[in-house]
MARFI-498777 format. One record per residue (C-alpha): chain; x, y, z. Coordinates in pm, 1 decimal, always signed. Example, Ala and Ser with C-alpha at 12.3 -4.5 7.8 and 13.67 -1.06 7.14 Angstrom:
2
<mol:A c1:+1230.0 c2:-450.0 c3:+780.0>
<mol:A c1:+1367.0 c2:-106.0 c3:+714.0>
//
This chain:
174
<mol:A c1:+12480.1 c2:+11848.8 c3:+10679.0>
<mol:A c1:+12621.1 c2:+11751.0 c3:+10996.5>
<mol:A c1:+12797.6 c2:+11429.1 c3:+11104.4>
<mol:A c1:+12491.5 c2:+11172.3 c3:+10991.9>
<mol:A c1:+12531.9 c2:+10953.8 c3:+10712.9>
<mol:A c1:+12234.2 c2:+11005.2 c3:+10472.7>
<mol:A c1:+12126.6 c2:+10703.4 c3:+10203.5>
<mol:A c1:+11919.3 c2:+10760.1 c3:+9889.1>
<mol:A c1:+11736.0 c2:+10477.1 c3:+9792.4>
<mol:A c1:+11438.8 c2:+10373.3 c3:+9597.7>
<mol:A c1:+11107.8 c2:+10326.8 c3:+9784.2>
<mol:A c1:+11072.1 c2:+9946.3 c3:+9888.8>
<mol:A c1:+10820.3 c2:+9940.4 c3:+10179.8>
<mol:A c1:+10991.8 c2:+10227.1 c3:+10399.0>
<mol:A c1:+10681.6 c2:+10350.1 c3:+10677.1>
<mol:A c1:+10553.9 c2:+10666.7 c3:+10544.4>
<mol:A c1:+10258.7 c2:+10702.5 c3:+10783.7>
<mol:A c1:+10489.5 c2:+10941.7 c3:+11009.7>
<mol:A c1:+10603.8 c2:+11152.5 c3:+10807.5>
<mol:A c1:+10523.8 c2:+11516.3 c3:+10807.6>
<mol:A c1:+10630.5 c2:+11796.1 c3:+10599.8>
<mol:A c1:+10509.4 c2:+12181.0 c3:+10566.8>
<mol:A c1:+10293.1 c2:+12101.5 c3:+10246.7>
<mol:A c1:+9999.6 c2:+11933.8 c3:+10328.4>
<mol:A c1:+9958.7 c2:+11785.1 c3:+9955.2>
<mol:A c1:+10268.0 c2:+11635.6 c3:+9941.5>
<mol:A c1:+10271.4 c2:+11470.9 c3:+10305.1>
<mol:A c1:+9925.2 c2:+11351.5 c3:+10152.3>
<mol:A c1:+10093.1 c2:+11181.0 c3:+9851.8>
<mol:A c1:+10379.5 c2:+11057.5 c3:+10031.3>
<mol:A c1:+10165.9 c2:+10852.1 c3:+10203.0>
<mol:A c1:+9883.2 c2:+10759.4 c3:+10041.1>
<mol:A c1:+10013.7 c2:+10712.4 c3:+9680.5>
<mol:A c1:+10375.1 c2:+10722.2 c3:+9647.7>
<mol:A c1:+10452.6 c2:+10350.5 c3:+9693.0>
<mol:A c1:+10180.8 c2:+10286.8 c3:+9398.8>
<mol:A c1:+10311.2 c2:+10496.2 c3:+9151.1>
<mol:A c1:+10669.4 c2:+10385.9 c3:+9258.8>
<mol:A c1:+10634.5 c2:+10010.4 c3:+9192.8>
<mol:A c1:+10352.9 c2:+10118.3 c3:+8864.5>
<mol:A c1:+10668.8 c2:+10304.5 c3:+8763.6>
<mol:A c1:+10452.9 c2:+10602.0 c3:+8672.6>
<mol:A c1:+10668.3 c2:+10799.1 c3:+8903.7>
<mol:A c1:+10963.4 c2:+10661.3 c3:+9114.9>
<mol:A c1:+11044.4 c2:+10767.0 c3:+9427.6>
<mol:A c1:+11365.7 c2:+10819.7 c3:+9631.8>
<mol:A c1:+11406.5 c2:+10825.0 c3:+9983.5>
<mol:A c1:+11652.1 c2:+10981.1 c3:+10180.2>
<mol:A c1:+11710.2 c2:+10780.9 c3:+10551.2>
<mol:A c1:+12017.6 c2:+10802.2 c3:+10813.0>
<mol:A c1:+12228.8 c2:+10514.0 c3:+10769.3>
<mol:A c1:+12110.0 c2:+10172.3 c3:+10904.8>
<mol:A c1:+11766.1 c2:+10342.3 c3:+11003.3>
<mol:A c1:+11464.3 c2:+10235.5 c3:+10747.7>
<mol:A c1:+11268.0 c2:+10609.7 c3:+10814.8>
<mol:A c1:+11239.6 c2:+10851.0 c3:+10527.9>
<mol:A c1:+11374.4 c2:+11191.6 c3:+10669.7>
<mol:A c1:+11308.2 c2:+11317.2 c3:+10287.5>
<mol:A c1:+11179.6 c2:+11197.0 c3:+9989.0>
<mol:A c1:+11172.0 c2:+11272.6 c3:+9602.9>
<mol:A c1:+10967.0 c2:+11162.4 c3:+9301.8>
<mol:A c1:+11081.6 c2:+11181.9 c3:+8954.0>
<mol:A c1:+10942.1 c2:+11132.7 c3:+8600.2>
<mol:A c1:+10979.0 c2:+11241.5 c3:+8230.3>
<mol:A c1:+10786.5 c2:+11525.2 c3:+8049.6>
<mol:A c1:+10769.8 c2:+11711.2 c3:+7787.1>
<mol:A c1:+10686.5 c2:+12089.8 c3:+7769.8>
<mol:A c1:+10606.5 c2:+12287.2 c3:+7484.0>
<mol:A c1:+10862.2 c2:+12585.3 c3:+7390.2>
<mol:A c1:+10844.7 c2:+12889.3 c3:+7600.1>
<mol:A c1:+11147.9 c2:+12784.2 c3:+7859.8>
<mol:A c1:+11411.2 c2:+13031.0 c3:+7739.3>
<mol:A c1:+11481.9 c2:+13157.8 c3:+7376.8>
<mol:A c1:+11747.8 c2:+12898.0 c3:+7394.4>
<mol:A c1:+11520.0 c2:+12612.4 c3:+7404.2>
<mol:A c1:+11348.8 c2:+12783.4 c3:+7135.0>
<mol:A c1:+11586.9 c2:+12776.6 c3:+6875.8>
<mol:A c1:+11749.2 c2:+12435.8 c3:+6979.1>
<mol:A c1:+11392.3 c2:+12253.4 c3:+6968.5>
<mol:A c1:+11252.9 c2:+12444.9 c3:+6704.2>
<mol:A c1:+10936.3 c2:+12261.3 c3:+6698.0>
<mol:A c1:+10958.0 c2:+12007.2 c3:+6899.2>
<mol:A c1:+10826.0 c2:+11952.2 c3:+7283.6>
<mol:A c1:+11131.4 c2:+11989.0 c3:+7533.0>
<mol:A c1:+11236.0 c2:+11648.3 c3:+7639.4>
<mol:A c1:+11305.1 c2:+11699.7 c3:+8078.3>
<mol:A c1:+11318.0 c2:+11508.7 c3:+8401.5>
<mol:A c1:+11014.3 c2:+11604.7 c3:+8602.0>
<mol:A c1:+11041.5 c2:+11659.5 c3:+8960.5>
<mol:A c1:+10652.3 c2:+11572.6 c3:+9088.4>
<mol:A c1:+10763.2 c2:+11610.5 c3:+9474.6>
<mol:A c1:+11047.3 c2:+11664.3 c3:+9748.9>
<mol:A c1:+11003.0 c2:+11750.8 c3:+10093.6>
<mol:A c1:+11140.1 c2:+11672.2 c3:+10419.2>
<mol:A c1:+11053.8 c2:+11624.6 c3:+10753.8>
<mol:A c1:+10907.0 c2:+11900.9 c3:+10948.5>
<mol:A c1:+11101.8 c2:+11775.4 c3:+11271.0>
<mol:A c1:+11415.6 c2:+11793.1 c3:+11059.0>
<mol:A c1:+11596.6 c2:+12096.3 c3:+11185.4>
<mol:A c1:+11925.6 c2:+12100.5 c3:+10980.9>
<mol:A c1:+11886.2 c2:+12320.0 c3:+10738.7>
<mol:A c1:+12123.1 c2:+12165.1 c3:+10485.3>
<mol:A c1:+11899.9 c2:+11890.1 c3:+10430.5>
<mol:A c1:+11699.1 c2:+12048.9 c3:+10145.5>
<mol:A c1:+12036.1 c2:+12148.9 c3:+9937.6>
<mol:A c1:+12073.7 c2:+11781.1 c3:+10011.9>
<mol:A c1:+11811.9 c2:+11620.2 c3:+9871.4>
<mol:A c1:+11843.5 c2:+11866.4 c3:+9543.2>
<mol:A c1:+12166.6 c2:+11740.7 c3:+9447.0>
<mol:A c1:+12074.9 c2:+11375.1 c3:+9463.8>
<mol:A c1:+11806.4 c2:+11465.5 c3:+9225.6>
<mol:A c1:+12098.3 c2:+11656.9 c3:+8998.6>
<mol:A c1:+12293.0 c2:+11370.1 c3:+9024.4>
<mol:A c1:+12035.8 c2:+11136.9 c3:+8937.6>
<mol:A c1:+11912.2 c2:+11325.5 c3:+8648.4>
<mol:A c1:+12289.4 c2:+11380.1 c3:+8531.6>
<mol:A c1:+12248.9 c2:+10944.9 c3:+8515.5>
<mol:A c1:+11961.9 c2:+10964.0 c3:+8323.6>
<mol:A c1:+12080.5 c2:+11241.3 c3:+8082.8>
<mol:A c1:+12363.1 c2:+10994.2 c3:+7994.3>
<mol:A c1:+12152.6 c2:+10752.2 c3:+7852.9>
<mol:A c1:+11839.3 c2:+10983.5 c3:+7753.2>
<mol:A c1:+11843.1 c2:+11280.5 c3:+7576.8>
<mol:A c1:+11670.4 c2:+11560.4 c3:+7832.5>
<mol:A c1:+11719.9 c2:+11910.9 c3:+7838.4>
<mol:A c1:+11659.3 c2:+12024.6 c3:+8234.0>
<mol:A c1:+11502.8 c2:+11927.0 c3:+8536.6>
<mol:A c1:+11146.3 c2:+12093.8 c3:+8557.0>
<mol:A c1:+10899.6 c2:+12147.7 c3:+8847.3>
<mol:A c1:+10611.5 c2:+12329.4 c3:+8920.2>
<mol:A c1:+10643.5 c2:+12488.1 c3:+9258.8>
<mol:A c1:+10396.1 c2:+12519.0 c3:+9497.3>
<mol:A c1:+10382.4 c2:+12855.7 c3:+9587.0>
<mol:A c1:+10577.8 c2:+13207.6 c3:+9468.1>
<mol:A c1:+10756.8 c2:+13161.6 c3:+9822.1>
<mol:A c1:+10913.6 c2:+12830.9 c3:+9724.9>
<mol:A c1:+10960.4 c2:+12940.7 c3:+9366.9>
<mol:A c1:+11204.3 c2:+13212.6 c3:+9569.5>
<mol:A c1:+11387.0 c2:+12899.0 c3:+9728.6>
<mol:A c1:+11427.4 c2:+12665.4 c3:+9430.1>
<mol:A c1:+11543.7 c2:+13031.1 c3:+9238.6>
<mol:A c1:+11857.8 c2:+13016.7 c3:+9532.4>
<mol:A c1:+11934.1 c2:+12695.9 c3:+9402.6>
<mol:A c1:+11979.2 c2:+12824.9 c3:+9025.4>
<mol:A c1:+11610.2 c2:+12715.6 c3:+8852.5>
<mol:A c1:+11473.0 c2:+12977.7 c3:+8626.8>
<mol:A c1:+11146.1 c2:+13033.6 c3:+8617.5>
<mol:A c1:+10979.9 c2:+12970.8 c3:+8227.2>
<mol:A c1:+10971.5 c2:+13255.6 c3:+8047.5>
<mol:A c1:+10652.4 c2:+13258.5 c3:+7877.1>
<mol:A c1:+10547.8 c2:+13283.6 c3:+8287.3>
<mol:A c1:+10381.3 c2:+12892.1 c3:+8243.1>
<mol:A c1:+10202.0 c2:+12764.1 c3:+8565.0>
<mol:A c1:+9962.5 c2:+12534.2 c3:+8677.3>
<mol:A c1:+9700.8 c2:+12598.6 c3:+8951.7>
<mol:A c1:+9909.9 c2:+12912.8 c3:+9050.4>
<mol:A c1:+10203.5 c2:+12705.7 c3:+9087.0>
<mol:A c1:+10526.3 c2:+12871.7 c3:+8877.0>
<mol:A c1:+10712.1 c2:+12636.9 c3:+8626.2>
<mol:A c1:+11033.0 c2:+12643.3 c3:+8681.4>
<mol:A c1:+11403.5 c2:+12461.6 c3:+8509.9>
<mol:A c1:+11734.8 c2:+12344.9 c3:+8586.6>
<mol:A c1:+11952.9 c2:+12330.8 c3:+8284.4>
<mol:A c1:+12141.3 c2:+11965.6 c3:+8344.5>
<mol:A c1:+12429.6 c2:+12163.3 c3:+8150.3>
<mol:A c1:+12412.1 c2:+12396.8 c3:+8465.3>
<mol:A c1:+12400.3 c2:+12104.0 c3:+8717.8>
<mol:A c1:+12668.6 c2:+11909.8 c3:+8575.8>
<mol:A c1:+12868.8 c2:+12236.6 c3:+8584.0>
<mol:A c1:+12752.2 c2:+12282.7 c3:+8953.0>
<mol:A c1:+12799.5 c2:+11928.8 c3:+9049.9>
<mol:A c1:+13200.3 c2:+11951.5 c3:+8931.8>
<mol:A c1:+13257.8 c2:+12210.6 c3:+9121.5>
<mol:A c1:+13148.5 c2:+12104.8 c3:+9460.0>
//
């Protein structure tokens, strides 16, 4: 990332109505329903915006699910029978007039760091995400998610992890 100061911050009445990204579904949920299921706190939301400037360049939505085993054999035999407790990544995009291309390595480790918070207070296992197509499963793969196993998708989109063991490894060494 070059020179520009980026903040993370929770949604609070940023304008969304601007911003574009490549996926139209996620644009459409950035702003139409984002701010509601930010302040119903069914999801919350992070923005990423240059310092002293109130427009999201990026944004990310997190929330808590469960899956059922078929991750790794790993999260077989340390959840027996149990669902696997993880941080749920619902969206992240940035904006299609964006051109640094650091920004999306960016906005993935806020969302490590965050969930490295949460995993401190809350027992979780990974970060999981479905993603929306096997091109972007490719890209979330560079960044060190594994794709499930048991091959587990929804609507043709791949589920995918992040082992928060893995990120706090990553995270101390950058």
């Amino acid at each position: 990332m070059s020179q520009i100061v980026i903040n993370f911050e929770p949604l609070d009445g940023h304008p969304r109505e601007a911003f574009a990204c490549k996926f139209r579904p996620i644009q459409h949920f950035f702003r139409k329903h984002a701010e509601e299921n930010h302040t119903s706190y069914t999801q919350r939301v992070f923005v990423a915006c240059q310092d002293g400037q109130n427009e999201p360049l990026g944004f990310y939505s997190l929330t808590l699910m469960t899956f059922q085993a078929g991750m790794t054999e790993e999260t077989e035999k340390r959840y027996k029978e149990r669902h696997v407790p993880t941080i749920y990544l619902g969206a992240i995009a940035r904006d299609k007039n964006l051109s640094d291309p650091g920004f999306g390595a960016l906005l993935i480790e806020d969302v490590l760091k965050r969930c490295l918070l949460v995993r401190e207070n809350v027992g979780v296992y990974a970060l999981t995400l479905h993603a929306a197509n096997k091109e972007v499963a490719a890209i979330y793969e560079a960044y060190g998610f594994i794709r499930f196993a048991n091959g587990e998708s929804k609507d043709d989109m791949p589920a995918m992890f992040f082992p928060l063991d893995n990120a706090a490894a990553a995270l101390s060494e950058a």
